[in-house]
N, C-alpha and C positions, 0 to 999 in steps of 0.2 A: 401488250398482252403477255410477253414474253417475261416481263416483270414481276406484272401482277400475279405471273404463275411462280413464281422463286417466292414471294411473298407468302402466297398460300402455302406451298411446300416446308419454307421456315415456321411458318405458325403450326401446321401440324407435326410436324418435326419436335418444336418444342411442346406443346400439348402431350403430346405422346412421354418425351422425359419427364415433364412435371408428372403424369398419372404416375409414370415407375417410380420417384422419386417418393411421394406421397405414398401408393402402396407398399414400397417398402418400409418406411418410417411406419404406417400402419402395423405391418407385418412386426416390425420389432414391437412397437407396444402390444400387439397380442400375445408375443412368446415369451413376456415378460409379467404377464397380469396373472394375478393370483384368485379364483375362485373360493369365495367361501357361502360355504353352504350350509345352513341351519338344517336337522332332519328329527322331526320329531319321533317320537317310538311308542312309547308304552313307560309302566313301570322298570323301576333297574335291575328288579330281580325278574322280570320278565322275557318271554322270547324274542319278542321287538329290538327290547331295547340289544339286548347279544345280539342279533342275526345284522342289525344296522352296527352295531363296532365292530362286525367282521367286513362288510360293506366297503367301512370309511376304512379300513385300516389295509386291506387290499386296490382299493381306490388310490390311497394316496401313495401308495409303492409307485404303481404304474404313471401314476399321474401329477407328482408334485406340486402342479399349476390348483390343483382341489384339494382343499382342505373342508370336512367336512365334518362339522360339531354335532354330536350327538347329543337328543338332548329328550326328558324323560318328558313325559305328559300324560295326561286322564285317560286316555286310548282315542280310540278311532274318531267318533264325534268330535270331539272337540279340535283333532289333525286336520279333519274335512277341514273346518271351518278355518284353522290358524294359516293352511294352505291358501285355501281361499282369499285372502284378509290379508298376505303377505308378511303375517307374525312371522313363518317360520317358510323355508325354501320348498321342502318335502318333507315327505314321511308314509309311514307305514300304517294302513289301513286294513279293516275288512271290506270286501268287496262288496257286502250288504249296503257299507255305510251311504246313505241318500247324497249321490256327486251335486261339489258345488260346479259354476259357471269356469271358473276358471282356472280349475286343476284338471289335471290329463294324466293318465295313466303310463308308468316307465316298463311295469315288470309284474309276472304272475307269481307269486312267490310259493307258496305252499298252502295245501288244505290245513283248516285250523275247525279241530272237531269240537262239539257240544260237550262237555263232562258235565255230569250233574253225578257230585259224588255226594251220597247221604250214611250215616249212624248205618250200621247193620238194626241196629236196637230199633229204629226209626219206623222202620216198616214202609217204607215209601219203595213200591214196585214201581210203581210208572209216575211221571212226572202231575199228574191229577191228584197223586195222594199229599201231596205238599199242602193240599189245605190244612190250616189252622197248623203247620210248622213252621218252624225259623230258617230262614232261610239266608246263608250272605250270598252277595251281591258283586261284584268289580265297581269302582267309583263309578259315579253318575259321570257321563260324556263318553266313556268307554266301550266302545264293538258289542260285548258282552253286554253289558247295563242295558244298551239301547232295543238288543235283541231280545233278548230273554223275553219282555211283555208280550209280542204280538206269538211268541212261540205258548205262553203259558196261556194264553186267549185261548189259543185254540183249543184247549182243555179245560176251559171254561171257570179258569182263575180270573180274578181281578184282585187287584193292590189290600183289597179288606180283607180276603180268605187267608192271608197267611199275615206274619214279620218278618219283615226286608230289613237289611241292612246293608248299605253299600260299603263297601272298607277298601280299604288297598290288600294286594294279593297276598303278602305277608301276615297284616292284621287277620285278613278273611281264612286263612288255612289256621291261623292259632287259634281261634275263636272256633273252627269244625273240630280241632286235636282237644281242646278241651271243653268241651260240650256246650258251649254258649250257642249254639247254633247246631241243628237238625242235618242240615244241608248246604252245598255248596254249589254254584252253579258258576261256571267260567267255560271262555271261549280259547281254548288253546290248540297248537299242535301237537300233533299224538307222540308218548314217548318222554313227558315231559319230567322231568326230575324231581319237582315240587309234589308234581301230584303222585308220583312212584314212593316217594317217601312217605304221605297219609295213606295210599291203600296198601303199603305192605304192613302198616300194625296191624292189620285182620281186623280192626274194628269198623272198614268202610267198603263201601263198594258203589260200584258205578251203576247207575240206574239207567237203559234204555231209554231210546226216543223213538217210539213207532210214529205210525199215522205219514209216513214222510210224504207219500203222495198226499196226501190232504194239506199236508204244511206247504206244499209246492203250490197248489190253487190259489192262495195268499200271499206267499214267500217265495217268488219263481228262481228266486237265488239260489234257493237252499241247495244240495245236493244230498241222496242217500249215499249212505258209508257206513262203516263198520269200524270199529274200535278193537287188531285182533286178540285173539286169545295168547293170552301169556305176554302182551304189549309190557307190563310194567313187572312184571314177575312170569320168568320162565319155566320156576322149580317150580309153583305152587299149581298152577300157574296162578296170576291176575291180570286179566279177568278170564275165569275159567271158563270161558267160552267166547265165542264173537258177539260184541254188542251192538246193537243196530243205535245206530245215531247219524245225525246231518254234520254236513258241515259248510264253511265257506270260506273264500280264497285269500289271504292274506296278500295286499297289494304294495308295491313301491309307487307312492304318487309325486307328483312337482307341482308347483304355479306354472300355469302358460308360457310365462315371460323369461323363465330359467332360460338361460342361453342353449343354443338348442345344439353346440359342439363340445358342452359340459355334459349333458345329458345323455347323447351319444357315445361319450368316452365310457359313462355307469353304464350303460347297458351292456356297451365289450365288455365289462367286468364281470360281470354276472355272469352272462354266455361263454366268455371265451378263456376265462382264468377261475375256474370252478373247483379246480384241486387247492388252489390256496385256500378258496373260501370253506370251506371242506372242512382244511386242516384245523380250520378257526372255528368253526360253526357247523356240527354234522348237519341239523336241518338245511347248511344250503343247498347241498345236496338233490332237495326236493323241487328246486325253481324250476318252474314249469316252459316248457319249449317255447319259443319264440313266438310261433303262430299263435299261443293260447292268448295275449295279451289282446289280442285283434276280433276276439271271438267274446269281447266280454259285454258289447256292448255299451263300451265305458270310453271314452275320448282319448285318443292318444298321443302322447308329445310328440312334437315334430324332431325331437331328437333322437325318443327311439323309432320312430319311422325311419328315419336317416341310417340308422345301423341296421334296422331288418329290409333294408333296401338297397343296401349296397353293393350285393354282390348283381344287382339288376343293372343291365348294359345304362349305362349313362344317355341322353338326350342324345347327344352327337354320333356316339356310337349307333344306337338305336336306329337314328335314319342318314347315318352316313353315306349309304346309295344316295337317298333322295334330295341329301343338302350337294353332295359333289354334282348331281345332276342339274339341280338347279343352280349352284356355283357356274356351270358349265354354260347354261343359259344364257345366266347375265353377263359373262364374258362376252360371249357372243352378241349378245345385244348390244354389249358397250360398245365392242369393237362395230360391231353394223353403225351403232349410233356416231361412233367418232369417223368411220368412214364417209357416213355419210355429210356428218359436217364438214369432212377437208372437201367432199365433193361439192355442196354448198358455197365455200367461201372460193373457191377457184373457179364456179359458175359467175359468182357475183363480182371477181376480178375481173374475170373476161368482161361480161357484159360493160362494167365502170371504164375496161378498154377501149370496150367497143366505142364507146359516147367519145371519149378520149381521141380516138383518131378523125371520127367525125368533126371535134372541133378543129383539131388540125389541118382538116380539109378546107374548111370555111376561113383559116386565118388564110390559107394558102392562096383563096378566090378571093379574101380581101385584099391584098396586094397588091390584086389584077384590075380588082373593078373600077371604070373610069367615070360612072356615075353614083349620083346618092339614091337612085331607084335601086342600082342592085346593091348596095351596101344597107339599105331597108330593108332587101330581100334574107340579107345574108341574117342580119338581128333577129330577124322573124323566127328562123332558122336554129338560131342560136337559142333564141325564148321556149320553140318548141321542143328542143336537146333538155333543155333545163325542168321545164316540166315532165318530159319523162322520167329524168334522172330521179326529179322530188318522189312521183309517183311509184317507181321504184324502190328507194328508199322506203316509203311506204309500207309497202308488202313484203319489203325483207328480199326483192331482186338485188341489191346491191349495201354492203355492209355500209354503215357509218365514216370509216373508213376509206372507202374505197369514195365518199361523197366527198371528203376532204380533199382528197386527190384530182378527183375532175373536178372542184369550182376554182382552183389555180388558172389552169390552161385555159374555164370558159372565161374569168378575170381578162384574162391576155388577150385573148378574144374580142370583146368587147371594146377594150382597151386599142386595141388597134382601127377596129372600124372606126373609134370616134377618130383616129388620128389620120385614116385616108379620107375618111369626110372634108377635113382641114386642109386636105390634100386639095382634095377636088375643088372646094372651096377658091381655095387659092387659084388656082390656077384658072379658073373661071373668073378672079378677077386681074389677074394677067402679075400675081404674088411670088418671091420666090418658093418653090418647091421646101415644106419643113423636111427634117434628118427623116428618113425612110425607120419603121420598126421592124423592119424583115428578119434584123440582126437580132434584136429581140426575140422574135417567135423563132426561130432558129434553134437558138439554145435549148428552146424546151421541145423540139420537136422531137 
C-alpha cells in the first residue's frame, strides 16, 4: 500500500508540472499573438469611417497585440450581413439595422439624426411634399437607404411619386449644391461639417419630421429629437429654430466568435480612455454609458459583458463564506472518513488475530493428542477457523491482507496434524517415533 501511495503522489506530482509547463508555454503564445481585426464603416468622407480611425488609432496605443484595419463600405445593411458572413470582424451600424444571428453588440455610440435638407426654391415643408421631386439618396445597403422607405410610407410615398437617386455622400451633396436634385435625405450625427457647409450658402434648409409618435407604432426604434437652433450656424443662426426630427443610435458591432479578451480590451477603450478619443474625434464624446448597450435589446458580446462586469465580486469571492464552509465540511468528512478507515483496518487485524492465536492453540493440542479421533477433532476445528475466516473476508471483516497472513500458520497447522497422525500411526505399529514439528510451530508461534 505504502508504495502504491508514492506512486500515486509521483503521478500527481508530475501531472500537476506538466499542466504548469503547458499553461505557461500557452501563456507565452498568447502574449505574443497578434489580433487583426477587419472593421467595416461607412463612406471615407463620412462619420463612420473617422469616429472608427480614432477607435483603431487609440486601440492600438494601448493595445499593440490589435491591429485594426479600417475599412470603407455601403453603410449599415450590407456591415449587418459582412458581420454576419465573416467578410469582415466588426463595424459600425445603425441600431434600426434588422440583427443577423451572429453578431452581438460592443458599444452605444451616438444619436445619428434624420436630415432631409431641400432647395429653399423647392417648397418642400414636410417630408410628403417630396412628391413628384428629386430626391438623392445614400448608396443602396446603407442605414439611410434602408430607412428612409418605410419612413416615407408613412406619408404616403411610394418609389413612383418622386426620383431617387442613390449616390455616395460626396456625389449626393454635389448634385443638391448644383440643382440636379431637389432634396437630400441622409442619416447622420448632428453637427456635421458636410452638411454645415450646403446650409450655410442660404440656399437650403432643413425640413422637419413630425408625426414621431406615429412613426414609433411602426419603427419602435426611432427616437424623438430635435436638431438645435443655431446647430450649424451660430450668427445666423442655422436652423433658426429647433427642428423636430427622429433619430437612431449609431452601434459598434463584432461576430460572436471575436475572441472575447480582444473585445473586452475595445470596450476599456471607449469607456475608460475617452480624452484621447476626444482629441481625435469630438463626436466620441457622445458614447453612450455602459448600461445603455444592455437596454437595446440587441445581443451582447461576451467580451463586453466581461468588462461591464468586472468590477462585480468574482464567483469565489461572492460565496467565499459558503465554499470555506463547505471546504470545512469535507475536511471533516475526510478526516471522519480516513478515521474511520484506520479504525476498520485495525478491527479487521484484530479479528485476523484473533483466528491466528486460535490456530496456535490447536497446533499446541496437536502435539498432545495421542489418538487420530482427536487429531479429526482438531481438523474439524481447523476447517471450521477457515470458513470463518472465508466468510469474513467476505464481508470485508478482515482485509485481503490480513487473509494472507492467517492461511500461513492454518498451512502449519494442517501440516502438523498430518505429521502427529504419522506419529500415532507409528507407534501403534510398534515404529520408531518420526522428528517431532514442535520446533517447527514454535518459530511461528
Amino acid at each position: 500500500m505504502e508504495r502504491s501511495g508514492r506512486i500515486a503522489l509521483f503521478t500527481v506530482v508530475g501531472l500537476g508540472v506538466a499542466i504548469a509547463i503547458a499553461s505557461t508555454i500557452q501563456w507565452i503564445r498568447e502574449s505574443k499573438k497578434t489580433y487583426t481585426l477587419r472593421l467595416a464603416t461607412g463612406s471615407p468622407i463620412g462619420e463612420y469611417y473617422d469616429f472608427a480611425k480614432a477607435i483603431a488609432q487609440v486601440t492600438e496605443a494601448h493595445y499593440p497585440y490589435i491591429d485594426i484595419e479600417v475599412l470603407e463600405s455601403p453603410g449599415s445593411t450590407q456591415n449587418m450581413d459582412d458581420v454576419h458572413n465573416k467578410v469582415v470582424d466588426m463595424a459600425l451600424v445603425q441600431s434600426d439595422t434588422p440583427v443577423q444571428s451572429e453578431v452581438r453588440a460592443i458599444a452605444q455610440l451616438y444619436p445619428e439624426m434624420f436630415h432631409l435638407i431641400a432647395r429653399s426654391s423647392a417648397q418642400i415643408d414636410t417630408l410628403a411634399d417630396l412628391e413628384g421631386k428629386r430626391i438623392a439618396l445614400m448608396p443602396e445597403g446603407s442605414g439611410s437607404y434602408s430607412l428612409f422607405w418605410p419612413v416615407s410610407e408613412h406619408y404616403g410615398l411610394t418609389s413612383n411619386d418622386f426620383s431617387f437617386f442613390p449616390l455616395s455622400v460626396k456625389e449626393a451633396t454635389q448634385a443638391l449644391l448644383n440643382s440636379e436634385v431637389d432634396a437630400l435625405f441622409r442619416i447622420i450625427g448632428v453637427g456635421n461639417n458636410s452638411v454645415a457647409e450646403v446650409l450655410q450658402t442660404g440656399e437650403f434648409e432643413l425640413v422637419p419630421i413630425d408625426q414621431i409618435a406615429a412613426l414609433q407604432l411602426s419603427q419602435p426604434y426611432l427616437q424623438s429629437t430635435n436638431i438645435p437652433k443655431g446647430t450649424y450656424d451660430g450668427r445666423v443662426p442655422i436652423p433658426s429654430s429647433n427642428i423636430a426630427t427622429v433619430s437612431v443610435s449609431a452601434l459598434l458591432i463584432a461576430n460572436a466568435e471575436v475572441d472575447v479578451e480582444v473585445v473586452k480590451a475595445i470596450t476599456q477603450v471607449l469607456y475608460e480612455h475617452r480624452n484621447e478619443l476626444i482629441s481625435l474625434n469630438p463626436r466620441t464624446a457622445n458614447i453612450q454609458p455602459p448600461d445603455s448597450i444592455l437596454n437595446l435589446g440587441f445581443p451582447v458580446h461576451d467580451g463586453a459583458k466581461a468588462y461591464h462586469n468586472q468590477d462585480n465580486p468574482s464567483f469565489f469571492v461572492r460565496y467565499a463564506e459558503a465554499m470555506g464552509l463547505l471546504l470545512s465540511l469535507i475536511i471533516l468528512a475526510a478526516s471522519g472518513i480516513w478515521q474511520l478507515r484506520q479504525w476498520l483496518i485495525g478491527r479487521q487485524k484484530n479479528r485476523a488475530d484473533h483466528y491466528n492465536l486460535e490456530i496456535l492453540e490447536l497446533i499446541e493440542q496437536v502435539d498432545h493428542a495421542t489418538t487420530l479421533v482427536e487429531l479429526q477433532l482438531i481438523r474439524q476445528k481447523l476447517f471450521a477457523i477457515l470458513k470463518k475466516v472465508v466468510i469474513d473476508l467476505d464481508i470485508d471483516r478482515i482485509s485481503p491482507e490480513s487473509f494472507q497472513s492467517f492461511t500461513f500458520p492454518w498451512e502449519v497447522a494442517i501440516t502438523t496434524i498430518r505429521h502427529q497422525e504419522m506419529v500415532v500411526l507409528n507407534l501403534a505399529e510398534g515404529k520408531p517415533k518420526p522428528k517431532s514439528m514442535t520446533s517447527i510451530t514454535k518459530i511461528h508461534r
